[in-house]
N, C-alpha and C positions, 0 to 999 in steps of 0.2 A: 534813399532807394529802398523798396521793397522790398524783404529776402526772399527770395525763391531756393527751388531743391525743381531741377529738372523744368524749368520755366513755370513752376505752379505755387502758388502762394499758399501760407498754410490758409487762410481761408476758406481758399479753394478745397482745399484737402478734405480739412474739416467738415465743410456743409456737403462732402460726398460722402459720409460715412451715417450709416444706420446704426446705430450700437443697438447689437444681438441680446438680448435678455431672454432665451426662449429655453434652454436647455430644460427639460423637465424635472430633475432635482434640484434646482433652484432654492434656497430660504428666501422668505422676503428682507431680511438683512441683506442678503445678497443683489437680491434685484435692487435695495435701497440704494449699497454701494456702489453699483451700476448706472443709474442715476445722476448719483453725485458725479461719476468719470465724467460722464457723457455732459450733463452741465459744465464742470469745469472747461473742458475741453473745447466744447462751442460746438457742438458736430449736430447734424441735420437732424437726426430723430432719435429715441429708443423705440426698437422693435421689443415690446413686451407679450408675454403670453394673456389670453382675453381675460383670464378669470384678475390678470394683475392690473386692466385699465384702470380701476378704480383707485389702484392706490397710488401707480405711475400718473396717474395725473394731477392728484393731491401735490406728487413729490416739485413737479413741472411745472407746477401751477405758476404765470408771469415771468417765467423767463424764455428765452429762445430755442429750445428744442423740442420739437413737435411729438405726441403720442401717436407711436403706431402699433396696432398687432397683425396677428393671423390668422387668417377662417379658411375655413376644410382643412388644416393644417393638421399633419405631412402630406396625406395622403390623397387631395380632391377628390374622393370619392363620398363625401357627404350628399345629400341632396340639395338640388337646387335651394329649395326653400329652406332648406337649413342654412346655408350659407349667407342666405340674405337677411335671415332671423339673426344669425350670429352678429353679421353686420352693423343691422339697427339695434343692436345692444351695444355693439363696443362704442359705437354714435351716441350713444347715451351717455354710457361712460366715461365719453371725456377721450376717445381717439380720434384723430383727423385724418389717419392715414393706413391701409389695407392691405395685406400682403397675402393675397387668395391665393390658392394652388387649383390651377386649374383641374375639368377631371382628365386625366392622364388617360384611365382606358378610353377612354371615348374619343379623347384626339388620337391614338393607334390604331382606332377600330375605323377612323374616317369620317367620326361623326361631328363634323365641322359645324353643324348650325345649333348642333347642341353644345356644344363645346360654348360658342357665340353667344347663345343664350343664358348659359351657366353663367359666365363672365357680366354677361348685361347688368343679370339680376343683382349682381354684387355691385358694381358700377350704379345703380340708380337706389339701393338700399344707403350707398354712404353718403348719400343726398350732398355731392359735390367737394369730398374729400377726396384725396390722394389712392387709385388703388393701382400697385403692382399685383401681375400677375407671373407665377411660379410656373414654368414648361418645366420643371425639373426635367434635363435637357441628357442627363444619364441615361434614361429610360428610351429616347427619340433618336429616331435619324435625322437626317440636315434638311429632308425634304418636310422631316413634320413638325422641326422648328420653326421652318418659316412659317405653315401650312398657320401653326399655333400665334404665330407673331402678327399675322392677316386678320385670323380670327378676334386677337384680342383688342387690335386698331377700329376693325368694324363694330365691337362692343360699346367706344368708348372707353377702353383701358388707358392708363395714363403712363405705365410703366408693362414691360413685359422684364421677367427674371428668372437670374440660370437655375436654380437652384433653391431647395429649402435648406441644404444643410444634413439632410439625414439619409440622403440616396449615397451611393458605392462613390459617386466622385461631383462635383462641382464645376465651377466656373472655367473655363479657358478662354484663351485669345481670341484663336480660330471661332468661337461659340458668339463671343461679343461680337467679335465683327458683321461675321454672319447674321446675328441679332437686329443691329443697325442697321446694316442695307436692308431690312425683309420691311422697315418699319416707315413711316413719313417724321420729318422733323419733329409733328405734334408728341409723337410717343418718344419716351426715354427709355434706355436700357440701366438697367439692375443687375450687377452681379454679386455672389452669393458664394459662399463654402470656397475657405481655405486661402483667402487673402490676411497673412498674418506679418505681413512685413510692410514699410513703408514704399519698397522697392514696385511691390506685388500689387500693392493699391496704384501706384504712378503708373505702372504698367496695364490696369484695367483702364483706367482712366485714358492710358491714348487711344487704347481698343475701341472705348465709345460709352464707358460703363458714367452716369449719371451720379451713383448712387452706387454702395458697397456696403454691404453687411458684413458689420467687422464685431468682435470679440475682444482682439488684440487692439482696441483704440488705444489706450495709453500708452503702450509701446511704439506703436506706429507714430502717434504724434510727438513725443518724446523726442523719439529720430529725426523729425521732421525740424526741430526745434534748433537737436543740438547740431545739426548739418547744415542749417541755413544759417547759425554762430560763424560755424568754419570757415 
């Protein structure tokens, strides 16, 4: 029989987690180390910063964890056509997978078809790779999560997510949930900042979270390991 932790397999576990490489002090020894966890481990992607596709994808190169980065990141307030130039460089580079920040003043200020369009242009720049999208959910109310959640489904988005990680707070329950209902099956939810426990990840996971940007992978799976022994 299978071991489970909470009816989920570490598989399961595993292929929900993004491993975070983005923190701006970074060495590249470090992103390397980074890497090597996230391979070991088996886990869904590394989230690397753009200027490191090139060498995270050397590192990746014929095993099973997929290149992802970030465009407009933190702040979605780059320009449109920047975000999609950014795009088809990291497409170049060797990423499959997009973690855009939407623009943030423009979904407060109402401007939902621009919002729509910002998201598009990213969406049709990764010429059919993976893109979440960032509501950084700190900044919003409940009505402009969803408002955001709508917009990023009529894009073409493939994920919508809590969080980049550098706003006053991150992911909650309440947020995933809300997330899921606002969205169709087609779209997956993402959460983001401050899952550092195996407990924290299980518990996004019933919320409805797809996928988890996590730091702490080798601790969380560690746990995962020595619990489904027990």
């Amino acid at each position: 029989m299978t071991a489970t932790v909470r009816g989920y397999t570490y598989e399961q576990v595993a292929e929900t987690i993004d491993h975070s490489l983005l923190r701006p002090e970074l060495t590249l020894a470090e992103v390397e180390e980074g890497c090597r966890v996230a391979a070991a481990y088996g886990v869904a992607s590394v989230c690397c910063r753009p200027a490191d596709v090139p060498f995270v994808t050397g590192l990746l190169a014929g095993g099973g964890v997929a290149v992802g980065t970030v465009i407009g990141f933190p702040h979605g307030a780059t320009a449109t056509a920047v975000k999609a130039f950014e795009t088809r460089q990291a497409r170049a580079d060797g990423a499959t997978e997009f973690d855009m920040v939407l623009n943030i003043g423009w979904l407060r200020s109402g401007e939902l078809a621009r919002v729509q369009e910002d998201v598009a242009a990213v969406v049709e720049a990764a010429e059919g790779g993976i893109v979440k999208v960032i509501l950084e959910n700190a900044y919003l109310t409940d009505d402009q999560k969803v408002a955001a959640c709508k917009a990023v489904e009529a894009a073409g988005g493939h994920y919508v997510k809590t969080s980049t990680g550098f706003a006053p707070s991150g992911s909650t329950l309440p947020d995933l949930r809300l997330m899921a209902a606002s969205v169709s099956p087609a779209v997956k939810v993402k959460a983001a900042h401050g899952v550092r426990t195996l407990d924290a990840l299980l518990d996004v996971m019933d919320a409805g979270a797809a996928r988890c940007g996590a730091t702490a992978t080798a601790a969380i799976l560690d746990d995962f390991r020595e619990r489904a022994r027990s």
